[in-house]
N, CA, C and O of each residue as an XYZ file, in Angstrom:
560
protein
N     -11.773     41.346      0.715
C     -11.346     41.082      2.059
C     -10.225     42.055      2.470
O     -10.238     42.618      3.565
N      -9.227     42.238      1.529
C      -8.005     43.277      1.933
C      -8.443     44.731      2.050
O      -7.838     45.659      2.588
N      -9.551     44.733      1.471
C      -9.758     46.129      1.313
C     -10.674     46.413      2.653
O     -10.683     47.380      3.414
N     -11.397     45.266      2.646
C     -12.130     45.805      4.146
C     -11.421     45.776      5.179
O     -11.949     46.443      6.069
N     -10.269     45.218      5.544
C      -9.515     44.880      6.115
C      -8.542     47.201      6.237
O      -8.342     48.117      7.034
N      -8.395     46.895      5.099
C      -8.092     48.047      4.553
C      -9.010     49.552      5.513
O      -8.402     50.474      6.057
N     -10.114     49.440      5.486
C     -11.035     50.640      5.770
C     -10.719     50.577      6.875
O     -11.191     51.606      7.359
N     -10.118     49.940      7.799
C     -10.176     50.140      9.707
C      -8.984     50.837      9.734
O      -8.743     51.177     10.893
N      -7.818     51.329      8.662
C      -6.953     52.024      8.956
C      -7.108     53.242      8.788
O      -7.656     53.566      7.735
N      -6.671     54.385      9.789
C      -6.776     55.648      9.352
C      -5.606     56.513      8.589
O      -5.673     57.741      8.533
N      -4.441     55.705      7.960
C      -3.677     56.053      7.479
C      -2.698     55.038      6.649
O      -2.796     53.827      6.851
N      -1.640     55.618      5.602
C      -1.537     54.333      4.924
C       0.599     55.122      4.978
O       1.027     56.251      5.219
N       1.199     54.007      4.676
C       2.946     54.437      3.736
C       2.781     53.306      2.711
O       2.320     52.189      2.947
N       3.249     53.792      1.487
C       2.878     53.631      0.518
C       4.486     54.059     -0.313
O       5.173     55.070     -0.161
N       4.670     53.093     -1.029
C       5.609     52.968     -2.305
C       6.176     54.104     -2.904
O       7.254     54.697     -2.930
N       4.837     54.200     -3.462
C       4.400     55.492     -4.673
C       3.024     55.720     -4.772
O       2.032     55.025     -4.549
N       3.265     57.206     -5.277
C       1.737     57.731     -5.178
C       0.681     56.962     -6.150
O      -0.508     56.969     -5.834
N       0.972     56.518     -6.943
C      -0.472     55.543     -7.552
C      -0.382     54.925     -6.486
O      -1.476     55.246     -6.023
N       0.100     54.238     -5.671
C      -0.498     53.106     -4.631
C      -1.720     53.875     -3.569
O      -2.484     53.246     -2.837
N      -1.681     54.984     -3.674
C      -2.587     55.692     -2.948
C      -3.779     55.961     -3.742
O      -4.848     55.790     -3.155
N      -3.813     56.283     -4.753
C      -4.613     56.199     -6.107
C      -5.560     54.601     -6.005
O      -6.765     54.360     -5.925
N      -4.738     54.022     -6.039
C      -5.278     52.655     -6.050
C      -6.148     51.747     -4.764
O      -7.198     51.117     -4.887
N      -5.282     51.943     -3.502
C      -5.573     51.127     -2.304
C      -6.458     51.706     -1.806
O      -7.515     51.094     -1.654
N      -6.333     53.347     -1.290
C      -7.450     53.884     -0.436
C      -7.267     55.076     -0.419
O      -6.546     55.648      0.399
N      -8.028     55.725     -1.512
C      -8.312     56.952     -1.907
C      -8.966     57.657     -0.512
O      -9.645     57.091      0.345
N      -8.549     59.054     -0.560
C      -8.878     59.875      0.265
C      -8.559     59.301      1.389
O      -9.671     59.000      1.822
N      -7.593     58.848      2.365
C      -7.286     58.035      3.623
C      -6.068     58.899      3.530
O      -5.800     59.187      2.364
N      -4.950     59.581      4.760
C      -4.241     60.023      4.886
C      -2.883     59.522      4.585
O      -2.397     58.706      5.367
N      -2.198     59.910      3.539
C      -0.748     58.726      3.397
C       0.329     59.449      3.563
O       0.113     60.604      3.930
N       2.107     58.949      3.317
C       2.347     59.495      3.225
C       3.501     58.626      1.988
O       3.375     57.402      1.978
N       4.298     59.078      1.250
C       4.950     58.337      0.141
C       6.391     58.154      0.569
O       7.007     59.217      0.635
N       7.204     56.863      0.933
C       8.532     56.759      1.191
C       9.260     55.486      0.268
O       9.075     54.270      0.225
N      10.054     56.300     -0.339
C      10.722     55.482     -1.212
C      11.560     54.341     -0.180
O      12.160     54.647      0.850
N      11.450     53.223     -0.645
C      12.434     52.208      0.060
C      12.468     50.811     -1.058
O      12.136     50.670     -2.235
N      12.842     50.225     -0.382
C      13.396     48.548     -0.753
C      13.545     47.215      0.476
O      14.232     47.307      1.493
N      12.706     45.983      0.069
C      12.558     45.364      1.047
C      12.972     43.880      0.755
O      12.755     43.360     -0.339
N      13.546     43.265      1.735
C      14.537     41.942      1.439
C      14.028     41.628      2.511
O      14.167     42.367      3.486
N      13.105     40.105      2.607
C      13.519     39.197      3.256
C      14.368     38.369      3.711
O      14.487     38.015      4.884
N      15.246     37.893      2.414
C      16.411     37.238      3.341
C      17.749     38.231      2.196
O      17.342     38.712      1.139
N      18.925     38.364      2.518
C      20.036     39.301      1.839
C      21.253     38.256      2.311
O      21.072     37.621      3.350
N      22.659     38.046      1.456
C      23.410     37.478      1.803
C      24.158     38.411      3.107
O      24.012     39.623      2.945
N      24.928     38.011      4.359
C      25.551     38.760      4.812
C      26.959     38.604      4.396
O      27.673     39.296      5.121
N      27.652     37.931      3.471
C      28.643     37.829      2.580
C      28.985     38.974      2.736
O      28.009     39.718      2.839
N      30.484     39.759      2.840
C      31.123     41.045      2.470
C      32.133     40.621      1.198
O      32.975     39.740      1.369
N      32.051     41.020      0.452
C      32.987     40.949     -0.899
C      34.004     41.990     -0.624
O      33.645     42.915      0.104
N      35.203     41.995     -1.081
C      36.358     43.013     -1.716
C      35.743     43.209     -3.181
O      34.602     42.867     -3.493
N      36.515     43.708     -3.883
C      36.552     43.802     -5.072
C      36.916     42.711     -5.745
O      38.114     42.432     -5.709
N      35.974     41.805     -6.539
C      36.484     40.199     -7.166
C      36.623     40.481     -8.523
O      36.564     39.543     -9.318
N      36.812     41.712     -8.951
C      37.018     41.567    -10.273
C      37.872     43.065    -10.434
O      37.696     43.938     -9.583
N      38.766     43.276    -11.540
C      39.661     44.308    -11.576
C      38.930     45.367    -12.492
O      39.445     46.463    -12.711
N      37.236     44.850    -13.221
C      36.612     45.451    -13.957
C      34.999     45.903    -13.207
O      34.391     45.403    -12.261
N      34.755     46.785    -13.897
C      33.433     47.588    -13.098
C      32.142     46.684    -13.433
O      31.904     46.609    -14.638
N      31.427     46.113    -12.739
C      30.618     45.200    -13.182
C      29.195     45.522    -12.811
O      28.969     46.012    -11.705
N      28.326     45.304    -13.570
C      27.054     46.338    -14.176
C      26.038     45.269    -13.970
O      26.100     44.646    -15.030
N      24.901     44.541    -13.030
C      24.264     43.748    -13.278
C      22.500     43.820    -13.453
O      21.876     44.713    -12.881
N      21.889     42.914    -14.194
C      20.410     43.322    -14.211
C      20.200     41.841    -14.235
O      20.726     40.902    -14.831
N      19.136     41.997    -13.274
C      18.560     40.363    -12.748
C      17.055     40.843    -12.746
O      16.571     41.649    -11.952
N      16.140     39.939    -14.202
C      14.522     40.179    -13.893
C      14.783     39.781    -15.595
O      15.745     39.560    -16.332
N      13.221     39.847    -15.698
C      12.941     39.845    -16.986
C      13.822     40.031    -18.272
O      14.556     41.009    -18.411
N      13.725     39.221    -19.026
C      14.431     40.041    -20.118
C      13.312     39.789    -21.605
O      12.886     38.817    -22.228
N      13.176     41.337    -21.683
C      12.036     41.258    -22.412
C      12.685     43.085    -22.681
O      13.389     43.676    -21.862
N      12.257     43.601    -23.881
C      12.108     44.912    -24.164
C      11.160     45.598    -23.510
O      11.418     46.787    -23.320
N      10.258     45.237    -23.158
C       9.389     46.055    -22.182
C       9.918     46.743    -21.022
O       9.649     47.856    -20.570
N      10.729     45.845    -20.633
C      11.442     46.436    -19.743
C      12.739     47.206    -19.437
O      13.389     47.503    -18.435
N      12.818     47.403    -20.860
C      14.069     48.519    -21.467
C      15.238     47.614    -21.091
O      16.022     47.804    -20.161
N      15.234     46.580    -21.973
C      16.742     45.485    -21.302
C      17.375     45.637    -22.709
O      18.596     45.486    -22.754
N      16.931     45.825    -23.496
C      17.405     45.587    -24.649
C      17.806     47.479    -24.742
O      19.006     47.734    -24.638
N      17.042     48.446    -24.889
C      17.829     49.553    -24.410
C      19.182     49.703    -23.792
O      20.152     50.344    -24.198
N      19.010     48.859    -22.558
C      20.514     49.077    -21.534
C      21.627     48.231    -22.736
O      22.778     48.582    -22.992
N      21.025     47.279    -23.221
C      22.196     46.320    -23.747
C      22.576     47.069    -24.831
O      23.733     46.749    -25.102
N      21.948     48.368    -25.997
C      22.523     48.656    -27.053
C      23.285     49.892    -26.619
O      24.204     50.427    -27.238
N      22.628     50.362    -25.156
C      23.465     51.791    -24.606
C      24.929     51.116    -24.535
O      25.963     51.273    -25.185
N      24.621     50.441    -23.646
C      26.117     49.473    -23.107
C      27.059     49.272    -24.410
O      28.185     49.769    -24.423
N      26.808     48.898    -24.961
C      27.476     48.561    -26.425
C      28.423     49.871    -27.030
O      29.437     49.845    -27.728
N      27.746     50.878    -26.531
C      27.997     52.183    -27.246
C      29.418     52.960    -26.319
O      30.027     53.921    -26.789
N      29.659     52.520    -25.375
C      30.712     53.041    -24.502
C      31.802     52.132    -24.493
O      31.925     50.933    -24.245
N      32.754     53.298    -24.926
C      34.339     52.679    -25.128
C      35.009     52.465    -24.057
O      36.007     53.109    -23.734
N      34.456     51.439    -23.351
C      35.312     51.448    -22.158
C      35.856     49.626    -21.833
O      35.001     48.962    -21.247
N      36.953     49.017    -22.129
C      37.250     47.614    -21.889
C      37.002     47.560    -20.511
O      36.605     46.427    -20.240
N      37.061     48.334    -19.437
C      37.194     47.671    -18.022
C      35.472     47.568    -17.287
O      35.184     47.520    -16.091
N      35.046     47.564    -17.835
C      33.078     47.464    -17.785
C      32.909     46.020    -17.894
O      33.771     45.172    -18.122
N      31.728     45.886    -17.704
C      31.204     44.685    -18.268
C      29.588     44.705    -17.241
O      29.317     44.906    -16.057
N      28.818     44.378    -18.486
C      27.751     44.016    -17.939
C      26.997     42.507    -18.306
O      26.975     41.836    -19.337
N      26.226     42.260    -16.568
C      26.175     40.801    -16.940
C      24.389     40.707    -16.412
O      23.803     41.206    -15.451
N      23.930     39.835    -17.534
C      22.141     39.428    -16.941
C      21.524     38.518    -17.205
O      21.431     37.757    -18.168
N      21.055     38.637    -16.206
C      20.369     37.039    -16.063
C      18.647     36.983    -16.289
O      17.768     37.845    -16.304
N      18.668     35.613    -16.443
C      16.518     36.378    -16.478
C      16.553     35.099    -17.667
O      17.449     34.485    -18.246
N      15.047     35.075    -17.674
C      14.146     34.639    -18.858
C      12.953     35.132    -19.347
O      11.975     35.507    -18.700
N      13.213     35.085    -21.292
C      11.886     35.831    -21.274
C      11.875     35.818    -22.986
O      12.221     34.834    -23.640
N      11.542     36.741    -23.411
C      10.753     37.206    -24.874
C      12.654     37.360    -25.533
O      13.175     36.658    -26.400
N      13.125     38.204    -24.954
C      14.328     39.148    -25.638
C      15.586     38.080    -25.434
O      16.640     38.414    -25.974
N      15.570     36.849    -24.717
C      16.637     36.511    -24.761
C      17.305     36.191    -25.684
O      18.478     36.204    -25.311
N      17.219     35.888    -26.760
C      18.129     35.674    -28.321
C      18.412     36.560    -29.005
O      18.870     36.434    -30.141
N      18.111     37.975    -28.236
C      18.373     39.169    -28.443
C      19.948     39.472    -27.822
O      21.096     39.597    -28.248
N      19.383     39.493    -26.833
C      20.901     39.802    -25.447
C      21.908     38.699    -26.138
O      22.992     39.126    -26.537
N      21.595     37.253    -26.305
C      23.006     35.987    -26.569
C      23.078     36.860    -27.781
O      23.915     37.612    -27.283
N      22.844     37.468    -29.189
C      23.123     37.903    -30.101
C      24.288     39.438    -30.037
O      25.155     39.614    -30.893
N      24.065     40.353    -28.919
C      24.886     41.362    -27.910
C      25.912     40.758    -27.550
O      27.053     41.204    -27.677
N      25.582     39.573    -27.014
C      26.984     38.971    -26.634
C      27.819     38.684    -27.235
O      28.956     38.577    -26.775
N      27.473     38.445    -28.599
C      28.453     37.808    -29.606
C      29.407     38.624    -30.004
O      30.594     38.308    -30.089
N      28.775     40.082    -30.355
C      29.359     41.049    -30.552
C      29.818     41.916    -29.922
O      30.257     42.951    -30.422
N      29.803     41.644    -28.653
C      30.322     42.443    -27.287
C      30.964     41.692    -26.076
O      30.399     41.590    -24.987
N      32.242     41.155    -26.374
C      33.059     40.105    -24.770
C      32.480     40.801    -23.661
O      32.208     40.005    -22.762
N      32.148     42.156    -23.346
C      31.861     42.323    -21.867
C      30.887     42.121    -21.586
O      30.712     41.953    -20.379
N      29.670     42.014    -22.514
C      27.993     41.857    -22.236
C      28.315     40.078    -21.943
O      29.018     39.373    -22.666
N      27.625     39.658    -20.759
C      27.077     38.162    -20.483
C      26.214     37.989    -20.018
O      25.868     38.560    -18.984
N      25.398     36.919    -20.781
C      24.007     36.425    -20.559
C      24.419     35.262    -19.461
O      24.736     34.147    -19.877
N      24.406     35.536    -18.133
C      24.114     34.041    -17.187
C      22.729     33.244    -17.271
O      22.474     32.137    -16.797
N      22.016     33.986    -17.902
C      20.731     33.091    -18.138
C      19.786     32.720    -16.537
O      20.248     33.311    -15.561
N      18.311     31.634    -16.212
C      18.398     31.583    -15.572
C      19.302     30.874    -14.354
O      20.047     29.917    -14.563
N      19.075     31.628    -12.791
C      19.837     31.188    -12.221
C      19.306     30.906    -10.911
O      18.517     31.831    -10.719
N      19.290     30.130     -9.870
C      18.414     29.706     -8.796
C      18.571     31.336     -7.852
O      19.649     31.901     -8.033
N      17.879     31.827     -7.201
C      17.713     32.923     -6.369
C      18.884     32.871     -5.298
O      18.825     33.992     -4.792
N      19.664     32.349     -4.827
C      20.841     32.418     -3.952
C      21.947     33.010     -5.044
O      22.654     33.997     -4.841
N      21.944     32.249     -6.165
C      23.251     32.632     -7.128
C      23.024     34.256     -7.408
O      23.892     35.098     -7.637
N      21.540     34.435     -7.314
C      21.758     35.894     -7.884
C      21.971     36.471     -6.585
O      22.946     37.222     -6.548
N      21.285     36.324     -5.423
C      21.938     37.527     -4.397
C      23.547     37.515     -4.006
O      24.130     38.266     -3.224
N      24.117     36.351     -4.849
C      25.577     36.353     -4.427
C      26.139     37.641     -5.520
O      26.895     38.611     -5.460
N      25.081     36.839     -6.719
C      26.159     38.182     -7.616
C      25.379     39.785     -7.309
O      26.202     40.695     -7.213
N      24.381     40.067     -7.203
C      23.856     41.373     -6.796
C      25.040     41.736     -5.503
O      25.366     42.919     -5.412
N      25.498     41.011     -4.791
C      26.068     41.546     -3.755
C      27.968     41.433     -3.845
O      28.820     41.592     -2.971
N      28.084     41.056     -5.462
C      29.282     41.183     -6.140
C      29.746     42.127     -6.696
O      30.880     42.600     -6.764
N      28.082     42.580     -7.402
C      28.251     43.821     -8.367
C      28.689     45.226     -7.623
O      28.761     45.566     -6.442
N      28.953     45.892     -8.907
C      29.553     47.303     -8.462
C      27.886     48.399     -8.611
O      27.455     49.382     -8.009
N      27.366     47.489     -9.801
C      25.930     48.417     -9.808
C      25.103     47.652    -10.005
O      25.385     46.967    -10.988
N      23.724     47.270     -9.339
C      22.690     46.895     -9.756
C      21.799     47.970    -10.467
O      21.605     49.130    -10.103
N      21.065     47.009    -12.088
C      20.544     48.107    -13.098
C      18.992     47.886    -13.008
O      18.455     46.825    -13.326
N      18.480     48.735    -12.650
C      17.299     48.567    -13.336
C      16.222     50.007    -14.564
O      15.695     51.071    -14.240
N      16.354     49.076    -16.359
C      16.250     49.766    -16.924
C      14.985     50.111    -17.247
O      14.739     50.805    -18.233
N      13.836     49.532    -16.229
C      12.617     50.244    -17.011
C      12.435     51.138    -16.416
O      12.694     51.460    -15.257
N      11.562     51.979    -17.905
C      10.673     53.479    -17.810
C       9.844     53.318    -16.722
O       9.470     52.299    -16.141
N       9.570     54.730    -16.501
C       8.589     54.665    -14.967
C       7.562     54.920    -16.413
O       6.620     55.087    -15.638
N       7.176     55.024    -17.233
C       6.106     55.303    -18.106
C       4.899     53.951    -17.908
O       3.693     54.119    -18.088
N       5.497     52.698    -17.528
C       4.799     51.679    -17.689
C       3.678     51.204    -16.419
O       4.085     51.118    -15.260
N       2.258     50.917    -16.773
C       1.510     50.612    -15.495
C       2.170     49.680    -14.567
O       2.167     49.947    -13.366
N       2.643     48.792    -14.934
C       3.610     47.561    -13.971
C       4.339     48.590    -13.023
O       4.672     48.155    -11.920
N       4.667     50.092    -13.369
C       5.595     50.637    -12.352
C       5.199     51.641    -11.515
O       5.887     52.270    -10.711
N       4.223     51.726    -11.727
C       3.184     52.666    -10.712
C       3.312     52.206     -9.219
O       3.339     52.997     -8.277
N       3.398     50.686     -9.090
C       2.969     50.214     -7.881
C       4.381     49.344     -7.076
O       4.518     48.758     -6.002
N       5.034     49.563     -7.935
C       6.653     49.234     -7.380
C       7.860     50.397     -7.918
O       9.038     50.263     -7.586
């Protein structure tokens, strides 16, 4: 149905180029990187913390290079950092085990979808550590 729906267009914008690969080969596209929010807090924060704060909200699973970011993180001598993530998944007794051995790494675990756009819109960086190598990332 989407796809026939699909053929009455004579042109497509598109993610990334596999999405053109995929949806409607040979149809004219063009590729624009963006990001899309239905709802976003309009909250303005100051600075709520005197330390640089690093966050990753999604999965936590090695697939998705979380466990990567958490042993990079580990490796930099820096006390005024801290990175914090939330999620459920395969790797989590991985990350609480990081934590033990690292005060700035924190696992918030899951958290209802308002709590995280409060802290995404707390943080100093939102992370995201997976490889573009993976099919899941072709199309986002």
């Amino acid at each position: 149905m989407l796809y026939d729906e699909m053929s009455k267009c004579d042109s497509f914008v598109y993610l990334t180029e596999a999405m053109a690969e995929k949806a409607a080969p040979g149809k004219p596209y063009v590729v624009v990187e963006g990001i899309a929010t239905t709802k976003h807090p309009k909250k303005k924060y100051g600075k709520v913390s005197d330390k640089t704060t690093f966050l990753y909200t999604g999965g936590i699973n090695s697939d998705y290079g979380v466990i990567e970011l958490v042993e990079a993180f580990t490796r930099i001598d820096d006390p005024n950092i801290r990175l914090q993530l939330c999620g459920g998944g395969a790797d989590v007794d991985n990350v609480k085990d990081y934590c033990k051995q690292d005060n700035r790494i924190e696992y918030l675990g899951l958290l209802p979808y308002e709590q995280i756009l409060d802290l995404q819109v707390k943080a100093d960086f939102l992370i995201n550590p997976r490889r573009d190598s993976g099919e899941f990332t072709k199309y986002s």
